[in-house]
C-alpha positions as CSV (number, residue, x, y, z in Angstrom):
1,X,-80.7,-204.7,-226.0
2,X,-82.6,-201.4,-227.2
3,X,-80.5,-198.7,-228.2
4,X,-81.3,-196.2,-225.2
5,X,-79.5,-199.2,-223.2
6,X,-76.4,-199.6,-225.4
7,X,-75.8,-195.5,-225.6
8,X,-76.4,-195.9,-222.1
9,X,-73.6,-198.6,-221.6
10,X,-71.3,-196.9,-224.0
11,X,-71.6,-193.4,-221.9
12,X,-71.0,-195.1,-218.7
13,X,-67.6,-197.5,-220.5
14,X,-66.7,-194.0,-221.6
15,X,-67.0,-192.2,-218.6
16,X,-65.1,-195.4,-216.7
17,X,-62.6,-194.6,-218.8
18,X,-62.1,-190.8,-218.4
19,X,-62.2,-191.2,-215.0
20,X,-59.4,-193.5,-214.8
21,X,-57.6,-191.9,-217.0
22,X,-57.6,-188.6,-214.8
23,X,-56.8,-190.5,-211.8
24,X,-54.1,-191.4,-213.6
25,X,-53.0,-188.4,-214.9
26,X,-53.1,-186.4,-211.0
27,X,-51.3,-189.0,-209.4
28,X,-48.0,-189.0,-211.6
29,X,-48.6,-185.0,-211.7
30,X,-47.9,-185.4,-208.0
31,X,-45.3,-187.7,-208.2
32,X,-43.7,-185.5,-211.2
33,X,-44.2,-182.3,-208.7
34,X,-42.5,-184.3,-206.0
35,X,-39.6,-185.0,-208.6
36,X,-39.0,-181.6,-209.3
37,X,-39.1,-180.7,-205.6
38,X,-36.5,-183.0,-205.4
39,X,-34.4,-181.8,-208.1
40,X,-34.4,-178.4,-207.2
41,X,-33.7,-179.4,-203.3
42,X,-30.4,-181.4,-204.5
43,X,-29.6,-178.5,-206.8
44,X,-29.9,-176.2,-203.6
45,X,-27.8,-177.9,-201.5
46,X,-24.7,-178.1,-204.1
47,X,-25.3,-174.5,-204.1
48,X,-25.2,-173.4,-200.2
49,X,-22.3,-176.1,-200.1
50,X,-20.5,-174.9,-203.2
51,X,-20.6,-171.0,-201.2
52,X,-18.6,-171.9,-198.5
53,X,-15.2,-171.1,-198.8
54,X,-11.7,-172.2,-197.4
55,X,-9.8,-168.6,-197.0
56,X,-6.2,-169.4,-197.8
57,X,-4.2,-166.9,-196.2
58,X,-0.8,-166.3,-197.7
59,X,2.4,-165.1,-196.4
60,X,3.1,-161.3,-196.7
61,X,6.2,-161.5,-198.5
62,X,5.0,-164.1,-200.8
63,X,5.2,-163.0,-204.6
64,X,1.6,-162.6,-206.2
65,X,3.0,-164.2,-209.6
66,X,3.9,-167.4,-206.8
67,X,0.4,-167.1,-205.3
68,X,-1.2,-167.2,-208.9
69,X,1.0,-170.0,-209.9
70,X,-0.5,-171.6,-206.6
71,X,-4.2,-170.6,-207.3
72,X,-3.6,-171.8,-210.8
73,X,-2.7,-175.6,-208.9
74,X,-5.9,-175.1,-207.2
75,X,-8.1,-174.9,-209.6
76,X,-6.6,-178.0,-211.4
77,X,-7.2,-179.8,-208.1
78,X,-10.5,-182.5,-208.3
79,X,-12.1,-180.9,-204.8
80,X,-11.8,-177.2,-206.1
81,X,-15.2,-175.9,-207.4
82,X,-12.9,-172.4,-208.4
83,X,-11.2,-169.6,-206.9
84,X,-10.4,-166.1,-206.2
85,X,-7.2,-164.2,-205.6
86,X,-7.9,-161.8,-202.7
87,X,-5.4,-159.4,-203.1
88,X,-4.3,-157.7,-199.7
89,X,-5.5,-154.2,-201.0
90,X,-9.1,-155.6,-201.8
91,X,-9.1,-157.3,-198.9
92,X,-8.5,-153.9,-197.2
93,X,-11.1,-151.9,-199.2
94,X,-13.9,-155.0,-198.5
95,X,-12.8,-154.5,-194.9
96,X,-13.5,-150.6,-195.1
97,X,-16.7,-151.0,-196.7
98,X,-18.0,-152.8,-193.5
99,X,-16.2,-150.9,-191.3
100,X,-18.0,-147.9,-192.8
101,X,-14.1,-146.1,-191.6
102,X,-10.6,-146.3,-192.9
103,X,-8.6,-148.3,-190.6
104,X,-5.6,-148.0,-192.5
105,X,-5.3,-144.1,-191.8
106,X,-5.9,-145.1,-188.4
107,X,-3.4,-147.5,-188.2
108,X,-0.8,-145.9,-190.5
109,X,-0.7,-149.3,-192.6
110,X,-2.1,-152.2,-193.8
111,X,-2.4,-155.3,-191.6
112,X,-4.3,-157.4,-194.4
113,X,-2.5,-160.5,-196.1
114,X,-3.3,-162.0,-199.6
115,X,-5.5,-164.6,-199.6
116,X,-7.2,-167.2,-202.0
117,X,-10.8,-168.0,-201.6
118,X,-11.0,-171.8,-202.5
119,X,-14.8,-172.7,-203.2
120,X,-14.9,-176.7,-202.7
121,X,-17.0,-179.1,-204.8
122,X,-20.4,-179.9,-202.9
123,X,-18.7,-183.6,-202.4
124,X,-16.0,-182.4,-200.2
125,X,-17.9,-179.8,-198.1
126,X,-18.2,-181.9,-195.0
127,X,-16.2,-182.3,-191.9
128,X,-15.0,-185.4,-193.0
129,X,-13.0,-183.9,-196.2
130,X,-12.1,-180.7,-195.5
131,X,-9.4,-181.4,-192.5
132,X,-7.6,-183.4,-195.4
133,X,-7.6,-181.1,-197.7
134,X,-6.3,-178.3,-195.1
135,X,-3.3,-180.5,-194.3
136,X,-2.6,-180.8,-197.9
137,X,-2.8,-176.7,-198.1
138,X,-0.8,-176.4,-195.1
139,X,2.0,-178.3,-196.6
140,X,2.5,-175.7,-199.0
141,X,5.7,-173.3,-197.3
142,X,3.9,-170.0,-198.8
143,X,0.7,-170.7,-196.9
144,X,0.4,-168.9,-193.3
145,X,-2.9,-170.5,-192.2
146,X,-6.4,-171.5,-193.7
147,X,-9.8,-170.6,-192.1
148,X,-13.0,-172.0,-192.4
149,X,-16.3,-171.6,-190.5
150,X,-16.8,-175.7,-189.0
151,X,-19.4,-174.9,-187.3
152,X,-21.2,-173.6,-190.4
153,X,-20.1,-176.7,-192.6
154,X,-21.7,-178.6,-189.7
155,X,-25.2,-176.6,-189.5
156,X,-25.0,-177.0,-193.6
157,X,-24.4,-180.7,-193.4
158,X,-27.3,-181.4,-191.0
159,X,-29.8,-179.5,-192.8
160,X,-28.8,-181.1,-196.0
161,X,-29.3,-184.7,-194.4
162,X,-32.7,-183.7,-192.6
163,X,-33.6,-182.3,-195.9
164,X,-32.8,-186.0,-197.6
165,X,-34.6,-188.0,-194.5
166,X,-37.5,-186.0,-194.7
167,X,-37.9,-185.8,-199.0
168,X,-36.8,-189.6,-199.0
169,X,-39.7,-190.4,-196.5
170,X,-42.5,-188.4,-198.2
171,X,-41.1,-190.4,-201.7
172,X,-41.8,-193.6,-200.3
173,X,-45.2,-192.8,-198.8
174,X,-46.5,-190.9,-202.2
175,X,-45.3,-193.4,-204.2
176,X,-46.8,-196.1,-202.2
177,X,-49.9,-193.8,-201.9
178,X,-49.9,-194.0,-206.1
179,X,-49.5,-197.6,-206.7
180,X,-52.5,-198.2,-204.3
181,X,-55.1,-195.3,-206.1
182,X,-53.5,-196.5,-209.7
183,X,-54.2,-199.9,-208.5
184,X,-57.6,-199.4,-206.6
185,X,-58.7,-197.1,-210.6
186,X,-57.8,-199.9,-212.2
187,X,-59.4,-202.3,-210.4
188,X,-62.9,-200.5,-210.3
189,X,-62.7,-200.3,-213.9
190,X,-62.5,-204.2,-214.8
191,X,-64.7,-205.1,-212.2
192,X,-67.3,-203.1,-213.9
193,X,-66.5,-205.4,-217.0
194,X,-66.1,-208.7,-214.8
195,X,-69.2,-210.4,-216.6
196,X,-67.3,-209.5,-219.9
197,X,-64.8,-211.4,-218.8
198,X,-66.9,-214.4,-217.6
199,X,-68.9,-214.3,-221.2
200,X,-65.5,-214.5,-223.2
201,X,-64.4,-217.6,-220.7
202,X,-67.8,-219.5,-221.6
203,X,-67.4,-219.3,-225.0
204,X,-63.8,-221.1,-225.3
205,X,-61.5,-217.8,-225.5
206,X,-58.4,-218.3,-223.4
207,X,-56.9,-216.3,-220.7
208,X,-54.2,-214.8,-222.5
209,X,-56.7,-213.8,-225.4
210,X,-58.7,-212.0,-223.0
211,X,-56.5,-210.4,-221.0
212,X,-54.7,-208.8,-224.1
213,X,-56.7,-206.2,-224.5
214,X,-57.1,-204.9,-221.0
215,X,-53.6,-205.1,-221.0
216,X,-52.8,-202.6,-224.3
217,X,-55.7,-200.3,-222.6
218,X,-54.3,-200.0,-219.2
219,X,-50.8,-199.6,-220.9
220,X,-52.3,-196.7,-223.6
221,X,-53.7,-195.3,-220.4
222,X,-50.9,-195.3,-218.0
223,X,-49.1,-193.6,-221.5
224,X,-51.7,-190.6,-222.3
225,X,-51.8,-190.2,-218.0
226,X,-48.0,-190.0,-218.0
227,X,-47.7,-187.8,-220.8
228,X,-50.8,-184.6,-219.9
229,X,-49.2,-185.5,-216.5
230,X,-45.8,-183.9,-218.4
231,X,-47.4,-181.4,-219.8
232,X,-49.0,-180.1,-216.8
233,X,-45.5,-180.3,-214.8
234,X,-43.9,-178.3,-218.3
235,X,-46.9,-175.4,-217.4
236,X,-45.6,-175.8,-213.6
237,X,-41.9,-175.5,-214.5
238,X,-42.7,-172.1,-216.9
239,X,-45.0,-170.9,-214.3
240,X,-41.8,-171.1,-211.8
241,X,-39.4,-169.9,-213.8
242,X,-41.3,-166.8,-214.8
243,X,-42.0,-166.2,-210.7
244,X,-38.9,-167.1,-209.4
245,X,-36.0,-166.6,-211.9
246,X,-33.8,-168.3,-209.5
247,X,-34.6,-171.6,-209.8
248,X,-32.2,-173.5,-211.4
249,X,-32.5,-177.0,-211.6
250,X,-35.7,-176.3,-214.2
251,X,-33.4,-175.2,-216.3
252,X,-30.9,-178.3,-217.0
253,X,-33.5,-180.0,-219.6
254,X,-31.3,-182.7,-219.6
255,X,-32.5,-184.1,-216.0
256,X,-35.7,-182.6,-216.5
257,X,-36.8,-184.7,-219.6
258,X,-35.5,-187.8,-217.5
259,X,-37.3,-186.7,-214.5
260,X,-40.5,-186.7,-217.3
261,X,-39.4,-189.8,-219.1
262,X,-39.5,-191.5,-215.5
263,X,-43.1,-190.3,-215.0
264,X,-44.0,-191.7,-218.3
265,X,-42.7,-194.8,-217.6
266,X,-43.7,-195.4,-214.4
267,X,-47.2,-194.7,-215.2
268,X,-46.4,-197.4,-218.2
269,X,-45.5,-199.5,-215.5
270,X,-48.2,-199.4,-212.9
271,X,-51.1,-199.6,-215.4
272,X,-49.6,-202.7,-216.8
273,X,-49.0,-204.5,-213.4
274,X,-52.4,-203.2,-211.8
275,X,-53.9,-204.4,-215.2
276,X,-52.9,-207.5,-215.5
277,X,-53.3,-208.7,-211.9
278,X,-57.0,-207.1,-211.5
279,X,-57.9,-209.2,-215.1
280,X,-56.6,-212.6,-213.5
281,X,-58.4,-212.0,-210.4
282,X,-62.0,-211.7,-212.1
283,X,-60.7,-214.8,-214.5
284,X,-60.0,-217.4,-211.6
285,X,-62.7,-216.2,-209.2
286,X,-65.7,-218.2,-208.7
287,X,-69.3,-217.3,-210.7
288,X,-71.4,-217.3,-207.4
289,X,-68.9,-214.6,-206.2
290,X,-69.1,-211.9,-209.8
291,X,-72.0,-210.8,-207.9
292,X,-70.6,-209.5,-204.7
């Protein structure tokens, strides 16, 4: 072989190998996206859920040192999220502020009871829960009634499931859309070494012995494609965060270093499988058909 031939041949292995590696790389950058969609979608839900609130309206000759003694019971409960004493003269001044007029003058008093806000963990925010959980208020002789908007738990609850169906589906089909590039990559690049494969066979080395290497390579690759792939979704997440302060999910490190440890490892993962079952199809396939 002259030399323009093997600097030929090592370009093109080298280019083979860049391009896999970047196909690589953008398809668990998508999946990584996808992962922080999803994180930030679960984190939004807790939120709207976590904002509605059960009003717990008190009687109006209840003590206030009895209603923070009850509030104080509340908070210790496991479905309170927190909450907050409404005293009746708040109340009255909230009530004024969206009036935009002072009732009370009108009226010559103040109709308002104390009340206690109770914000419920995003668990218990359903239909389901909440009738309980109003029983169990009721039950307590200093409570006149509690009020809550059902038909706005209901609208919550139904967009939150949509929400799930519809990220759930588009999961399934990406990720099924990434094990068949990764796999297709993969495949491409030890067919283009398939009469590597069939030299090695001829001259004694077994199957194990030449699949090893392939192996370690499409393992290093699925590692270095998992890992720019976390750095790219890191420039994402800084890129968000300095646009839209809001976003919280980015911020719990904690789940987002899983979220990026999962990449990793799933790119680990595919490269291996896809590896090792493109290398034992070019070792058991017939010489006539290495051609085709």
């Amino acid at each position: 072989m002259s030399l323009r031939e093997e600097h030929y041949n090592r370009r093109r292995i080298r280019s083979s190998y860049i391009t896999t590696l970047v196909s690589i790389t953008m398809v668990l950058f998508m999946l990584g996206l996808l992962g922080l969609l999803l994180l930030q979608a679960d984190r939004l839900s807790r939120h709207v859920k976590e904002n509605i609130s059960l009003s717990v309206i008190m009687n109006e000759n209840v003590k206030e040192a009895s209603i923070l003694e009850f509030q104080k019971k509340l908070d210790r409960s496991p479905f309170v999220k927190y909450t907050e004493y409404i005293p009746k003269e708040k109340a009255a001044a909230d009530l004024k502020e969206q009036l935009g007029e002072d009732f009370i003058t009108f009226l010559g008093y103040n109709p308002l009871l104390p009340s206690i806000d109770v914000h419920l963990k995003a668990a218990y925010t359903n239909n389901d829960s909440i009738p309980g959980i109003e029983l169990a208020l009721l039950q307590n002789t200093d409570v006149r009634e509690v009020f809550y908007q059902k038909s706005l738990v209901d609208i919550v609850n139904a967009n939150t499931r949509r929400l799930t169906y519809l990220l759930t589906g588009i999961s399934i089909l990406l990720l099924l859309i990434a094990i068949a590039l990764i796999n297709n990559t993969i495949r491409l690049s030890v067919y283009a070494k398939r009469f590597l494969l069939r030299t090695m066979q001829l001259v004694g080395a077994t199957q194990g012995f030449i699949r090893r290497p392939f192996v370690r390579k499409g393992i290093l690759q699925g590692l270095i494609g998992g890992i720019i792939a976390c750095l790219l979704l890191l420039l994402v997440v800084w890129w968000a965060q300095r646009e839209i302060p809001e976003i919280k999910a980015l911020n719990d490190l904690t789940l987002l270093l899983s979220m990026m440890g999962g990449v990793i490892l799933m790119g680990i993962i595919l490269t291996w499988i896809s590896t090792w079952l493109a290398v034992r199809k070019y070792l058991n396939i017939r010489t006539d058909e290495l051609y085709y």
